[in-house]
N, C-alpha and C positions, 0 to 999 in steps of 0.2 A: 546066298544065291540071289542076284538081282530078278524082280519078275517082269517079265518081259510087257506084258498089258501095263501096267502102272509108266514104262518107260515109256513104250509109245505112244499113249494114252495125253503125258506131260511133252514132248515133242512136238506131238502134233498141234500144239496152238504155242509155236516158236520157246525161242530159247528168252529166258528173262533178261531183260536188259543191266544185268549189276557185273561188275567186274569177274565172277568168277559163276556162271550160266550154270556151269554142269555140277557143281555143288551144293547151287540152288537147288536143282531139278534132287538131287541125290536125298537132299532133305526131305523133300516133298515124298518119294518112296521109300523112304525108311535105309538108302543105300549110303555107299560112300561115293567119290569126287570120282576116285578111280575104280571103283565098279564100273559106275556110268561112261566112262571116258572111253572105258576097255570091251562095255559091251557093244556100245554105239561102232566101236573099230571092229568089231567082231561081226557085227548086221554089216557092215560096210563090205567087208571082204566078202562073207558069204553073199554080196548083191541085194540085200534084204534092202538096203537101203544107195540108192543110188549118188545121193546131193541131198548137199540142206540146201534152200533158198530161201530168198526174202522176198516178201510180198512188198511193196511199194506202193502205197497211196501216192498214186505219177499226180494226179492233179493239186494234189496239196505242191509239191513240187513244180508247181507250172507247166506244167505238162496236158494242156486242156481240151487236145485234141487224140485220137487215136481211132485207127481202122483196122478192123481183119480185112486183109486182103485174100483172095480166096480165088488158084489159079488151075485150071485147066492141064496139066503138063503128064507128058509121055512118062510111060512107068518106068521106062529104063533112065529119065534123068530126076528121076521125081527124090531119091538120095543126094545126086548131086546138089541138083539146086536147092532142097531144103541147105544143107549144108552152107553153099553159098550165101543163100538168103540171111539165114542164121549167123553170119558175121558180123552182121554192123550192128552196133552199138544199141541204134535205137530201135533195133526189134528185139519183140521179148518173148516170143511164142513161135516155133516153127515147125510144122509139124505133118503129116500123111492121114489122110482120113478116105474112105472109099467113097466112089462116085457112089450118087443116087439116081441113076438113068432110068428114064430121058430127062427128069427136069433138073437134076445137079450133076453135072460137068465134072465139079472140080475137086480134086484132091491133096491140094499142095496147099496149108494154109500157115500166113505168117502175121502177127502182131505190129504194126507200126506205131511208134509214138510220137508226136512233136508237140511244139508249144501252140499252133493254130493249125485249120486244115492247110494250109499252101504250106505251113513244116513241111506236113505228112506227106501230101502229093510231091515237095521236092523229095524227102525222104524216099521214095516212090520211085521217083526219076532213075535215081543214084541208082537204086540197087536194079533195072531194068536194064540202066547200061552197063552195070558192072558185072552183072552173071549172064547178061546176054541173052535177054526175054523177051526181045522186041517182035512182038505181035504175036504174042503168047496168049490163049483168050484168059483172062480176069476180069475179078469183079473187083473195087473198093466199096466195105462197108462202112462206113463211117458210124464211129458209139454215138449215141443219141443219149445217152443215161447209165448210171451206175447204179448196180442193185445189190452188189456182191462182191465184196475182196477177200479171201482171205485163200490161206493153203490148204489141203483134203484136210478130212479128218475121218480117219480108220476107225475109232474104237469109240461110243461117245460113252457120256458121261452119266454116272446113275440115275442123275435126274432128270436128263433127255431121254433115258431107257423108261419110266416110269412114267414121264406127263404124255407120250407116246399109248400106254395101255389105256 
């Protein structure tokens, strides 16, 4: 019986970069290839697990500019146009977060990426004419610095559980 902490334990800091990932991963908990293939399909089905993703270092990629843009919009289109929003290529984050009234407005937030800021504000452009948000109130935040990349991590490791006490 594969143990399920060891699985997602080894997940949660990505799959190894060698030609056969879940084998690796299988070594590492004492499992086989297809334990791990068939529990990962098993959290899959039961919702346990939704998607794998990849984080992306965008700037090593020339990607040197990016803004949360951060919109104001009515609840009843606040599904639609994340959705909307969430199409083009070069956003990476779309998502619904609750106002904090009076001083935050907004609850629709999306990720932009481009290679300089006039990418991002064309990038901007596009999706304002394309889902139809013209004088919709937002803000662009433009990144100023990076402090943090990488994907959650659910379960840490014994010796983050110990230099913690």
């Amino acid at each position: 019986m594969i143990d399920e902490r060891k699985l997602i334990a080894s997940l949660q800091h990505g799959l190894p970069l060698v030609s056969r990932p879940y084998a690796a991963i299988a070594r590492q908990i004492d499992s086989s290839e297809e334990e791990v293939i068939n529990y990962i399909q098993l959290m899959k089905n039961q919702g346990d697990i939704k998607r794998f993703g990849v984080v992306v270092r965008h700037r090593k990629l020339g990607y040197k500019s990016n803004a949360m843009v951060v919109w104001d919009i009515a609840e009843d289109k606040v599904d639609e146009l994340g959705h909307c929003f969430g199409q083009f290529d070069f956003v990476t984050l779309s998502y619904r977060r609750p106002r904090h009234l009076p001083d935050w407005p907004y609850n629709l937030f999306c990720m932009i990426h481009g290679q300089d800021r006039a990418d991002v504000l064309t990038n901007l452009q596009l999706m304002i004419e394309s889902c139809d948000v013209k004088g919709i109130n937002h803000e662009v935040l433009f990144s100023t610095r990076c402090f943090k990349q990488r994907g959650a991590v659910y379960i840490q490791s014994e010796q983050k559980k110990s230099a913690r006490v």
